[in-house]
C-alpha positions in Angstrom: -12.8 -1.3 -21.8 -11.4 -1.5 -18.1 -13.4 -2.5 -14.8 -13.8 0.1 -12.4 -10.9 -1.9 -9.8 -8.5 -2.1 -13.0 -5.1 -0.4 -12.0 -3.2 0.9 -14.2 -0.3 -1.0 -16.1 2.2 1.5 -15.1 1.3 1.1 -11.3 1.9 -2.4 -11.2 4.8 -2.4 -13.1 6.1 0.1 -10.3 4.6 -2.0 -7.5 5.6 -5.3 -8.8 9.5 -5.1 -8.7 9.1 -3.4 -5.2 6.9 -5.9 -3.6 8.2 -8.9 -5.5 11.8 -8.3 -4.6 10.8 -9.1 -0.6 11.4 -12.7 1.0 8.6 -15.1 -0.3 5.9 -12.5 -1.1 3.5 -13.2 -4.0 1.2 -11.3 -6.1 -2.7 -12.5 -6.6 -5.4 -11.3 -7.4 -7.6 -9.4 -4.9 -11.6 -9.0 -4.4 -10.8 -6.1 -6.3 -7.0 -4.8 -7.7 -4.1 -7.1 -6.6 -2.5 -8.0 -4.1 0.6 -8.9 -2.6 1.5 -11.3 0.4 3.2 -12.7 3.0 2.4 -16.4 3.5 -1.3 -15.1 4.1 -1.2 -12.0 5.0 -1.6 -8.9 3.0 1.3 -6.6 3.0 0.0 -4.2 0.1 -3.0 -4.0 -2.4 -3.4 -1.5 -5.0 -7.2 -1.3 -6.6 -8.5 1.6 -8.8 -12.0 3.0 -7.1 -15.1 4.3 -8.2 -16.6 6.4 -6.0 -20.4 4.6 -7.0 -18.9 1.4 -6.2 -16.5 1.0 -4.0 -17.8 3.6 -1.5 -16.1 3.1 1.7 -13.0 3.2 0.1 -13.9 6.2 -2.1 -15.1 7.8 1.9 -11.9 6.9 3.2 -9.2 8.5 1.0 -12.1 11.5 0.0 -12.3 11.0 -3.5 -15.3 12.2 -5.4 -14.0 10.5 -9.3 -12.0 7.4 -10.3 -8.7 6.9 -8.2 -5.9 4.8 -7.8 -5.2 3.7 -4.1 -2.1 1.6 -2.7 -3.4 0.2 1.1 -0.5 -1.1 3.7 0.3 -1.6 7.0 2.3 1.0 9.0 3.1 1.3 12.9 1.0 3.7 14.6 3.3 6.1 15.4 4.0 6.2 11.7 1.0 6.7 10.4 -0.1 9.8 12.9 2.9 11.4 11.2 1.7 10.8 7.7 -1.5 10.9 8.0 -0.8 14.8 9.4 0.9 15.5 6.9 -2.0 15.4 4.2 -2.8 14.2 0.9 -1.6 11.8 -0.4 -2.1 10.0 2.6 -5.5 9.0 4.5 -6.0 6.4 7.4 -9.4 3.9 6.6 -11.5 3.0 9.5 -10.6 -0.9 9.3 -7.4 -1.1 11.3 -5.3 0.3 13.6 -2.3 -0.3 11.7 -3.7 -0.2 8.1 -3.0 3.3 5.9 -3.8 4.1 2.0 -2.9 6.3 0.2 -3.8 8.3 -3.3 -1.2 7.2 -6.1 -0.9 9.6 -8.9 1.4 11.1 -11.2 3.7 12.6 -8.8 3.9 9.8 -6.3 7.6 9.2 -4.5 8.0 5.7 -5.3 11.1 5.5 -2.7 8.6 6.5 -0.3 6.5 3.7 -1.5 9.3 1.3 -1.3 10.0 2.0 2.3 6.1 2.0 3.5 6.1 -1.0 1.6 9.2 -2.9 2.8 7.8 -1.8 6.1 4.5 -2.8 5.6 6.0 -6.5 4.8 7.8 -6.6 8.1 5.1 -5.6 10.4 3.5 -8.8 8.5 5.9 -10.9 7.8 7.5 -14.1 10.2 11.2 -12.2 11.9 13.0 -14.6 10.1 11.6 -13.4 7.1 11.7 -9.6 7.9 15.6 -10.0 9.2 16.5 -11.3 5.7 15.2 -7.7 4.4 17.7 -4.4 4.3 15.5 -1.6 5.7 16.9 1.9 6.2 18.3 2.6 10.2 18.0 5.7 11.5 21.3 7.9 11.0 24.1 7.3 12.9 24.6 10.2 15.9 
């Protein structure tokens, strides 16, 4: 039997290699899901709500049954972008720069990797986040 925050196996296994490969991050467990830092700061955190339990997430990413939800960090400029472009994406009420978004079977996990790598460098100390090769903008 799995607990309402239990994310699927399949999820981490995606997440892991993604959020593993950046410079000193760890994985832990969170108040509910997992986690993964940066020294102490949390750079992404994947839980699996329940719309009777965890409520204000539930709200936030309009969900009315069990879903999986991956929460980051993203500029502002970013996340009026992807927030306008719709589901999958939502923006919770807890932070300027914090987005979540609904993962399901048709999620772009190199999308995920760059929010994520992203994520870790908004976080992250610069000597940290100029060790990590992020996608540039093409050249003119």
């Amino acid at each position: 039997m799995t607990e309402p925050a239990d994310v699927p196996p399949a999820v981490l296994d995606r997440l892991r290699p993604i959020c593993l490969g950046l410079p000193e991050s760890y994985e832990e467990p969170a108040w509910v899901g997992t986690r993964w830092r940066i020294r102490r700061r949390t750079f992404a955190h994947v839980l699996t709500v329940d719309p009777d339990h965890q409520v204000a997430h539930a709200r936030a990413a309009d969900v009315d049954r069990p879903a999986c939800l991956l929460i980051f960090r993203s500029p502002p400029d970013e996340i009026a972008g992807l927030v306008a472009s719709g589901h999958p994406f939502y923006k919770p009420e807890w932070g300027p720069t914090v987005l979540g978004m609904v993962v399901a079977d048709d999620t772009d996990w190199d999308e995920v990797g760059e929010l994520l790598t992203e994520s870790y460098c908004l976080l992250a100390p610069k000597r940290l986040a100029a060790l990590v090769d992020r996608p540039g903008p093409p050249p003119d």
